[in-house]
RONUTI-744743 format. One record per residue (C-alpha): x, y, z. Coordinates in pm, whole numbers, plus 50000, padded with zeros to 5 digits. Each point is the difference from the previous one (the first is absolute). Layout:
BEGIN
XYZ ...
! end
This chain:
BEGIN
723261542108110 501325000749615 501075031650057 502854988150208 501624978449835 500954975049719 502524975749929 501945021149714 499785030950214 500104985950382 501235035450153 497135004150225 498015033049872 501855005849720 496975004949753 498665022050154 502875018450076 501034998849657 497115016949895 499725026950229 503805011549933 499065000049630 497355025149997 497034974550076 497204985250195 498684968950056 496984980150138 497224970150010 496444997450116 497704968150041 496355007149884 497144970450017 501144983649690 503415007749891 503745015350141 501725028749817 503545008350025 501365031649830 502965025649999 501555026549771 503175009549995 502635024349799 500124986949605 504074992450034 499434978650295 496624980249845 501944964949901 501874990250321 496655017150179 498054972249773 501484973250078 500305000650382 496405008649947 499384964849824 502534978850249 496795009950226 497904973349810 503044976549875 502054996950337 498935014250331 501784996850313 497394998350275 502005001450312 499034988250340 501255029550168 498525025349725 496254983250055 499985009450325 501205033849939 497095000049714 497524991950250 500785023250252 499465027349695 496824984449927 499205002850351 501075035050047 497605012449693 497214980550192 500775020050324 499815033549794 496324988149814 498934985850367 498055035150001 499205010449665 496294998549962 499894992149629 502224966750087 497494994450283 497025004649764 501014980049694 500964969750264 496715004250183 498544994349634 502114971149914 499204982050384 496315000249897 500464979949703 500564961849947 502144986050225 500754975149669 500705030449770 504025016749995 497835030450003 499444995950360 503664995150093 502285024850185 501635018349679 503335014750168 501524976050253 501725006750348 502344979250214 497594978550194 498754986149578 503344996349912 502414990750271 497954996050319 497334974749890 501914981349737 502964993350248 497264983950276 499154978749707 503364988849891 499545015649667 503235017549880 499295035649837 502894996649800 499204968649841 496365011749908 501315027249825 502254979249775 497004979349942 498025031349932 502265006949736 500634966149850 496565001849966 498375034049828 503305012349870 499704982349625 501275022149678 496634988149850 497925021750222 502475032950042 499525028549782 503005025649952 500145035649857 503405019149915 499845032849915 503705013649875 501635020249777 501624977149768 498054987249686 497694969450014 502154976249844 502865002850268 497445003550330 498414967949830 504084984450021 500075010350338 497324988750148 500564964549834 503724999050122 498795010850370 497104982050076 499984964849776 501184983150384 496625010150158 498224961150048 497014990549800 497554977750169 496975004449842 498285013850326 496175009149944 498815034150180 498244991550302 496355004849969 497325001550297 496625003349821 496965013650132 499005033250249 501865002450323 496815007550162 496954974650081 496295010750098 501194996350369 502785032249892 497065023649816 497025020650082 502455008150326 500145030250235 503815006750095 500435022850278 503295007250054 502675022950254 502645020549779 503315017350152 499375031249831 497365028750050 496794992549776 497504980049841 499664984349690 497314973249832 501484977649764 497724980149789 501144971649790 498704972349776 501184968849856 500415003349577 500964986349737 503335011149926 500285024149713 503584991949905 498334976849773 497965028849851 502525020149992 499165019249645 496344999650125 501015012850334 496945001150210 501465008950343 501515028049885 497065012249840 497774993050265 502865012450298 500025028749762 495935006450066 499974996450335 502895012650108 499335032249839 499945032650173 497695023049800 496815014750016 497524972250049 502214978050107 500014973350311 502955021350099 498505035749978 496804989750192 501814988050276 502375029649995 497285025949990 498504975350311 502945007050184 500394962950065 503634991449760 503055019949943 501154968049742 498854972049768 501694975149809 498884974049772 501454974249791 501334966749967 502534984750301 501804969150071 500144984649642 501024972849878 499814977349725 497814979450195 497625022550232 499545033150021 498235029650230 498525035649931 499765021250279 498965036750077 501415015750284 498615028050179 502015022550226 496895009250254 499235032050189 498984997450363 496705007949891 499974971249798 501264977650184 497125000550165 497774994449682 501614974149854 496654981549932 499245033849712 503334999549888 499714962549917 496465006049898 500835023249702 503414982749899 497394969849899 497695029649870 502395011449732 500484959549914 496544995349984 500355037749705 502894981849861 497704974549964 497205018349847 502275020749745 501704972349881 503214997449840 500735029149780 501775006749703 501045031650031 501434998550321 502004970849899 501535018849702 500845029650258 502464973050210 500814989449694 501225036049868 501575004450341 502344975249954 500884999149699 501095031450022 501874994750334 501904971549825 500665014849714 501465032150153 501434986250310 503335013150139 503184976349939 499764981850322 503814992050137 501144964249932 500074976950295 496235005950047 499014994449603 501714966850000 498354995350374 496795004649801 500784980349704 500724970650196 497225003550197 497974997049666 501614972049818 498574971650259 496495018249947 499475010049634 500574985349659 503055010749829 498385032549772 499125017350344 502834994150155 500735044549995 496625006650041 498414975950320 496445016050093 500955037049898 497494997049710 496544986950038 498804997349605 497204974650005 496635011950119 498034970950145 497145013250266 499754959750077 503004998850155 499475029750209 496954989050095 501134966450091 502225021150272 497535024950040 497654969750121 502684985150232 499345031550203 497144994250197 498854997250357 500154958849972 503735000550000 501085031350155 502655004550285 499705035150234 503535003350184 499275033550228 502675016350194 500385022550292 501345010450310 496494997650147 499704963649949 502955000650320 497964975550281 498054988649773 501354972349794 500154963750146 502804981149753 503285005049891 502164993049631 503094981250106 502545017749781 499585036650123 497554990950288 497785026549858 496614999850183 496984992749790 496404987450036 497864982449704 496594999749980 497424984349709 498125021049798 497164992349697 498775018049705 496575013850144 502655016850250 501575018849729 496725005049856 498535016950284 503225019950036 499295012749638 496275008550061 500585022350298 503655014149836 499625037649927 497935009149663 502945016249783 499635001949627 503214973249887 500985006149660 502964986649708 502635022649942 499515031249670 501974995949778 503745005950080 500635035949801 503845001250152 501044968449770 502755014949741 499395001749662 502685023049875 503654979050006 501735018649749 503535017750118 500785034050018 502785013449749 501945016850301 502575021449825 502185000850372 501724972150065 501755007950337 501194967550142 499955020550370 497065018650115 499845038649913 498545027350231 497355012149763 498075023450189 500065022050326 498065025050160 499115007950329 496834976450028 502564967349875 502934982549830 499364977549717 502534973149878 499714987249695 501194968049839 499074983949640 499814964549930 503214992749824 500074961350158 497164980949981 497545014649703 496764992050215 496735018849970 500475005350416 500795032050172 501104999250381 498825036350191 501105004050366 498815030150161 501545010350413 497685029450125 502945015450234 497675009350264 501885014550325 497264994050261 499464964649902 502664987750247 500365025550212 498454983250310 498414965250102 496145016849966 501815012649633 501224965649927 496964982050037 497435026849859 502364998749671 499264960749995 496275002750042 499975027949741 502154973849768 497404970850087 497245020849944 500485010549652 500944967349892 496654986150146 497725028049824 502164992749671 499544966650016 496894988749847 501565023349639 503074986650081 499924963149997 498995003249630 502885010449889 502154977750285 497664971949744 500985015149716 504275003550064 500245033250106 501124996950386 500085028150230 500425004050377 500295026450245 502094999450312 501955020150206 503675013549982 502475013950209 498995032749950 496284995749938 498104975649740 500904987749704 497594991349663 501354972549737 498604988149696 501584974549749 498744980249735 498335003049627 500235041449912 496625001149797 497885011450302 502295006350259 499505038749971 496224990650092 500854984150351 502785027450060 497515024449989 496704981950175 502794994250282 501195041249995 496465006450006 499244980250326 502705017150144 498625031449924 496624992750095 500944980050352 497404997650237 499784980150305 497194975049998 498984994050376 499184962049916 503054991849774 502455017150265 498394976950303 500824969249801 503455013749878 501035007250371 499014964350103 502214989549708 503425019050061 498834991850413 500584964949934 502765006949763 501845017050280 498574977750223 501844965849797 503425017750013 500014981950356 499734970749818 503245007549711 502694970049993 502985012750277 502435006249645 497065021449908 500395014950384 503505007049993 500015012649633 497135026550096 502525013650308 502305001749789 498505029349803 498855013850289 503495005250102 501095009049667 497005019949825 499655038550120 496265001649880 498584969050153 497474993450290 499774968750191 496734982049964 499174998550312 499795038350003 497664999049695 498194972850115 499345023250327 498905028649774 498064978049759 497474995650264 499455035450092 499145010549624 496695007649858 498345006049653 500225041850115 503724996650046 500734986049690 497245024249825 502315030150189 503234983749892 500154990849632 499425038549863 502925009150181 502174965849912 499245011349628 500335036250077 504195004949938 501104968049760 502464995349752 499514970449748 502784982249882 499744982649646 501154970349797 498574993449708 501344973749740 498904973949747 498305002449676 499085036250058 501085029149804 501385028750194 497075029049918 497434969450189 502654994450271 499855039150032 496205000549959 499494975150229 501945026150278 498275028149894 496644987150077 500584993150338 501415034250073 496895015049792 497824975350263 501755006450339 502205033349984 498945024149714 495674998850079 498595027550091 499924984150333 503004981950013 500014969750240 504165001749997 502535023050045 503914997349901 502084994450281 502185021850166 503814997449953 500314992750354 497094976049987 502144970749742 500254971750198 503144980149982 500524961350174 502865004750219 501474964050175 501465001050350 503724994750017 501344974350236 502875006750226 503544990649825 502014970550164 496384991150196 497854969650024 496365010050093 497554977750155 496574997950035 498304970450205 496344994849943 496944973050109 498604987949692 496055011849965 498734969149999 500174980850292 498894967949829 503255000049768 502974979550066 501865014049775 502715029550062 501595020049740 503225023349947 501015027749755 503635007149958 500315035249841 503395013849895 499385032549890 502845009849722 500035031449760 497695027049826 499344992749636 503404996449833 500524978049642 503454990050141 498714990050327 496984987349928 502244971149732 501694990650341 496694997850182 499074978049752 502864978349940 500054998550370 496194986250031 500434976949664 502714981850143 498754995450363 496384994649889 500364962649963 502524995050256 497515012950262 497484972149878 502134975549965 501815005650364 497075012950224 496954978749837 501474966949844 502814994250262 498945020150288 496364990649959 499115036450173 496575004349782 498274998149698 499695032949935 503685014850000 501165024549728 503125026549940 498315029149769 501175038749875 498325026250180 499405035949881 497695020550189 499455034849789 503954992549863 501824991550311 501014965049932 500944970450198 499584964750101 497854981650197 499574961750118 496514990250087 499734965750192 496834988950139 500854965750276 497464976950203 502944982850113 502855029050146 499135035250155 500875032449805 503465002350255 501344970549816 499125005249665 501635036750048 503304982050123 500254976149694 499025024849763 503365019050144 501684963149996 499164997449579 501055035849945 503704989450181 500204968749762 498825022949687 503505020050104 501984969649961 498254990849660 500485033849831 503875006450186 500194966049865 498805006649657 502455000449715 500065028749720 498444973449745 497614987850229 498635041450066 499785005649614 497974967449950 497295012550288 500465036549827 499374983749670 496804974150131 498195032550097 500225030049783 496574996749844 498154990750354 498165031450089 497645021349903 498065035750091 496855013449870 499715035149879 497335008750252 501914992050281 502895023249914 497205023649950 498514994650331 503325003850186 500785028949807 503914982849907 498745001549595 503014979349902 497884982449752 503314984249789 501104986950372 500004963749843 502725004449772 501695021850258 500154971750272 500904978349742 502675022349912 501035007750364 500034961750050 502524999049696 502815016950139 499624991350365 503544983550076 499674972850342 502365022050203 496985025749988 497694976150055 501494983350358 500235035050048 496915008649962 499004966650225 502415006550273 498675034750060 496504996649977 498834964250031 502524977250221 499424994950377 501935023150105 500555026249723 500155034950127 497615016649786 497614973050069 496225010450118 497914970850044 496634992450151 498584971950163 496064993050028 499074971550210 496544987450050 499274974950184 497194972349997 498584984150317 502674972250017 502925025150012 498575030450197 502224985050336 502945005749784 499415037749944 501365012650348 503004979849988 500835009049632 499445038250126 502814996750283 502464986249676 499735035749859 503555009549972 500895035350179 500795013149628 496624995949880 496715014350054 496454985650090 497005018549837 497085005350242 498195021249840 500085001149606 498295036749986 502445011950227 503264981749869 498855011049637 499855038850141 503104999250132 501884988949705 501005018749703 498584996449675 501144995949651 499625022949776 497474996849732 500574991749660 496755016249877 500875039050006 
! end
């Protein structure tokens, strides 16, 4: 509701829309205990940005008409959580607390809390908001942070000029002592019904809440312990059991006042159906930690960890540091203000065994979830009627659970040998501000780029094996994915030590067949490249791993049933558009036909014709970035027996995009997935050029000027949904538009029609426009965008100075071009125009699909078949030759 309005700047919207046309973002969240509000914003336009900002807390218009608008948006993101399972869970959690406690209350809000209810009681929404504010809006109990440009002194002037009107009136912070839960609320049994595909055990104590031992930190070393995934850990007994596929630990739902630590396991169908083991050796390895005590040395290894992840850490971008810092001042004195809980200092094993205590069967709560519970379950949580049962259970339970729990040998971690030692920097001699093409052969292509920026002891490696077979069918598609899985999980238990340690890695696949990253500290990352080149030399398909990956991507595939309709309609999308996609339904199909044999058959031939495509940059000099290629064409092509093979010429695979029909609107009309979701969605695709510096500036300009018109028109007037966005498109460097809305209240038909009605007032704005009015949006948003060196790489364009040439483009566009440009390409009727509708539509809208099929003007086309549309259109040409 501040957002909207104050009394110096009534226009409704205006802040907002001020800071989107200069360059910036803006936003709020509540938490338990506090409300932040943040935005950044282009340095020239900072002051007038600043104080609309503090007019918020000096001046607010709260109008009638724009609280009911508000609640309908609070409403509409209720609708979308209705069937998110981790909303379900964490309000399931909160029901079975103290009915006392705000813990137990419903955290988000919906129309039938604030407008239904309230209006049978003759309470007035409105007014309880003003006396919401009157109340807990006090200068004595605000922090602010602004982070600018200008020197101390003069920020300090500002912010004293701007915000000396905000009230003080010596509010105290609210404070609700004491655990949310009673004994009536522990040693409970929660068996719950999820939407999605699975199982999971979630297991969660009361603590004390270690923001107050924050230097001491004993969650995080004990979340640390169990959560950990290496040999002889909780994890790695239950992986090699076949029973979990996750596990998380740590603290959850802190506050100042009460706090919970939880470990989460992501379960197997096996075990699901030994949950009693599972929870018999989670309370074995307490029962080690218990026996080991607290030790020193591991201690000083977190310790290590993050000092050195503090001390090196990347330059994070503005609006989130002074997000952070904000966040900190209400918690911490003064002198850690920067710092928070990144650095636990202070060893104290009484303090972690205070916590370490707190974790016992006396005060434990099970919450277990699956589809299997369906039929079984005899209550209900009000919010997101999730069905549940409860049931008591004591300590000799768990106790008998532990004695007849498998006998596997739980251990502490070894020591971590992939923490960093070595920060100096490399003297690079180069200092190429672009990346250079160091080295090529037939086996790869390395690019190379020094660290001429940020002077960190990091290095970032990414590493696409261009494998041709890897998409080449749905039976291809999914093999490549279980190959990808695979190696991760056999890696995993070397791995996570240097994940611990700051040296991140993942493997996953790419358009053209899988793709290795590592980033982080550069000491040891030539150790993990390697162990990881070796597994992929060595692959070998472990009958008992492969089962429980294929129940994994199964239910993966499996949950796509269950995406958000947006989600939906962006997937069709790039089936229409993408030439090397497969719908999942198709690989769901072949997913259950595979075996361990076929993928045993498979991989030697994936691997057998690849081409590895190379980035290297950082703090690495170029002979190690060379090295670094070297080895894995000694490992996989130039053995005696090699594993790969260069491609052949022919073999290159490029990403080509399907080219819509000039002067035509396409349609596609769909049933959402779920039949339980209300809510419909639509994507509006206007399809516009190949990769162009000229063009692309108008694309821009186009979608920076009509981004917060779209919100402001189709969400805060029109009230269409919560989730409604305008966004740039480029799929493999054809660019474009697209509008995503997502509606519980109108069909897809309707939102189509008033996307088409904004477009026809965005012609009147811009015909409408003066030449001082275009140079001011030119101006507001020559610095807004920015590409990353790998994807230029990946979509083989290599215009790595393409900043300064939009910018420069951007420069000398004159608004003649411009309408142009717009009347051609974007308008309703422009004849160039190829556009694209995707509607899918929930269960309260799925009447309205026949009638908005019969609408179809003669002049445009309805897709019935996306493979056979995309094969009977022409395709772009690739930009990767």
């Amino acid at each position: 509701m501040l957002f909207y309005a104050s009394e110096k700047y009534p226009e409704e919207d205006s802040y907002s829309k001020y800071i989107t046309e200069h360059g910036g973002s803006t936003n709020a969240y509540t938490s338990s205990e506090d409300t932040n509000y943040h935005f950044d914003i282009n340095t020239d336009s900072f002051y007038e940005a600043l104080d609309r900002f503090a007019q918020f807390f000096i001046q607010p218009l709260m109008s009638t008409d724009a609280t009911m608008r508000e609640i309908k948006a609070v409403d509409s993101e209720h609708q979308n959580n209705l069937l998110s399972d981790s909303w379900r869970m964490a309000q399931l959690q909160k029901h079975l607390s103290r009915e006392d406690h705000p813990y137990h209350k419903f955290s988000t809000g919906n129309m039938d809390t604030l407008h239904v209810r309230p209006e049978e009681n003759g309470v007035d929404t409105r007014s309880e908001l003003i006396k919401f504010y009157d109340e807990h809006y006090s200068a004595n109990i605000m922090h602010l942070v602004v982070y600018g440009k200008e020197n101390l002194d003069k920020t300090q002037g500002l912010v004293e000029a701007l915000f000396q009107g905000i009230r003080n009136t010596n509010q105290g912070i609210p404070r609700f002592p004491g655990q949310p839960c009673t004994l009536d609320h522990l040693q409970v049994l929660v068996k719950a019904v999820p939407i999605m595909q699975g199982h999971e055990l979630s297991v969660s104590w009361p603590v004390t809440p270690s923001i107050s031992h924050y230097e001491e930190a004993p969650c995080r070393y004990l979340g640390d312990l169990i959560g950990h995934e290496g040999e002889g850990s909780l994890f790695h007994a239950l992986k090699i059991l076949g029973w979990a596929t996750g596990l998380y630990a740590g603290e959850a739902d802190w506050s100042m006042e009460y706090s919970f630590f939880n470990v989460s396991i992501d379960l197997t169908d096996a075990g699901h159906e030994h949950m009693q083991d599972i929870l018999g050796l989670l309370f074995e390895y307490i029962k080690v930690l218990q026996q080991s005590g607290v030790s020193q040395w591991i201690f000083d290894e977190l310790s290590a960890i993050c000092e050195a992840e503090f001390h090196y850490q990347a330059k994070i971008d503005p609006i989130s540091y002074a997000v952070d810092i904000s966040s900190n001042m209400k918690i911490y004195p003064t002198k850690h203000w920067l710092v928070g809980s990144s650095l636990p200092s202070k060893f104290n094993p009484a303090i972690v065994q205070k916590v370490l205590d707190e974790l016992s069967p006396n005060n434990v709560r099970i919450f277990w979830e699956s589809n299997k519970f369906e039929g079984q379950t005899d209550k209900v949580e009000p919010w997101y009627n999730t069905a549940y049962s409860l049931e008591k259970i004591t300590k000799f339970t768990i106790q008998e659970w532990m004695q007849s729990a498998p006998d596997v040998n739980l251990l502490l971690p070894t020591p971590n040998v992939f923490i960093p030692t070595d920060f100096s920097l490399k003297d690079l001699k180069d200092k190429d501000i672009f990346p250079v093409l160091l080295r090529k052969t037939s086996y790869s292509r390395l690019w190379y780029k020094p660290d001429t920026k940020f002077f960190k002891p990091k290095a970032y490696v990414k590493m696409d094996f261009n494998c041709p077979l890897a998409v080449s069918s749905p039976d291809a598609a999914v093999l490549s994915d279980i190959f990808v899985w695979l190696l991760v999980d056999y890696l995993n238990e070397y791995a996570y030590y240097a994940q611990a340690a700051g040296l991140d890695y993942g493997l996953s696949l790419s358009d053209n067949g899988f793709e290795l990253s590592l980033a982080g500290f550069n000491h040891k990352l030539r150790i993990l490249l390697e162990a990881v080149i070796q597994k992929i030399a060595k692959f070998e398909v472990k009958p008992d791993r492969f089962s429980v990956i294929k129940e994994t991507v199964t239910k993966a595939y499996q949950n796509n049933k269950f995406q958000q309709p947006h989600e939906q309609a962006t997937n069709y999308c790039s089936l229409v558009l993408q030439d090397q996609i497969w719908p999942w339904t198709e690989e769901l199909d072949a997913l259950s036909h595979l075996e361990a044999e076929d993928l045993a058959n498979f991989v030697p031939m994936l691997l057998s014709r690849t081409f590895v495509e190379c980035y290297i940059a950082g703090n690495v000099e170029k002979d190690e970035a060379e090295s670094m290629v070297k080895h894995i064409e000694d490992v996989l092509f130039t053995d005696s027996k090699p594993i790969c093979r260069p491609l052949f010429p022919s073999q290159f695979l490029t990403n080509r995009v399907t080219e819509l029909g000039t002067g035509m609107k396409h349609f596609y009309y769909q049933e959402g997935s779920n039949s339980s979701d209300e809510n419909s969605a639509l994507v509006h695709y206007i399809q516009v050029h190949k990769d162009e510096f000229s063009m692309n500036s108008k694309l821009q300009l186009f979608e920076l000027i009509a981004k917060q018109d779209t919100f402001h028109q189709l969400r805060t007037i029109e009230q269409l949904g919560y989730i409604t966005s305008l966004s740039l498109s480029n799929d493999s460097g054809v660019y474009g538009v697209q509008f995503i809305i997502q509606s519980s209240v109108k069909g897809p038909g309707h939102i189509d029609s008033r996307v088409e009605s904004l477009l026809k007032d965005l012609e009147s704005k811009f015909y409408n426009m003066s030449d001082e009015e275009f140079k001011l949006e030119k101006d507001k948003n020559l610095d807004e965008e920015s590409w990353f060196y790998w994807a230029e790489i990946q979509t083989g364009t290599l215009k790595f100075n393409r900043i300064d040439a939009e910018v420069a483009a951007l420069r000398l566009l004159k608004k003649d071009e411009w309408i142009d440009f717009f009347d051609e390409y974007i308008k309703v009727d422009a004849p160039n125009k190829k556009s694209l509708s995707i509607c899918v539509y929930g269960n309260q809208h799925l009447k309205e699909m026949r009638n908005d099929k019969d609408k179809i003007p003669s002049t445009s086309i309805e897709i019935e078949d996306i493979v056979c549309f995309r094969k009977s259109q022409p395709l772009y040409g690739s930009l990767k030759l």
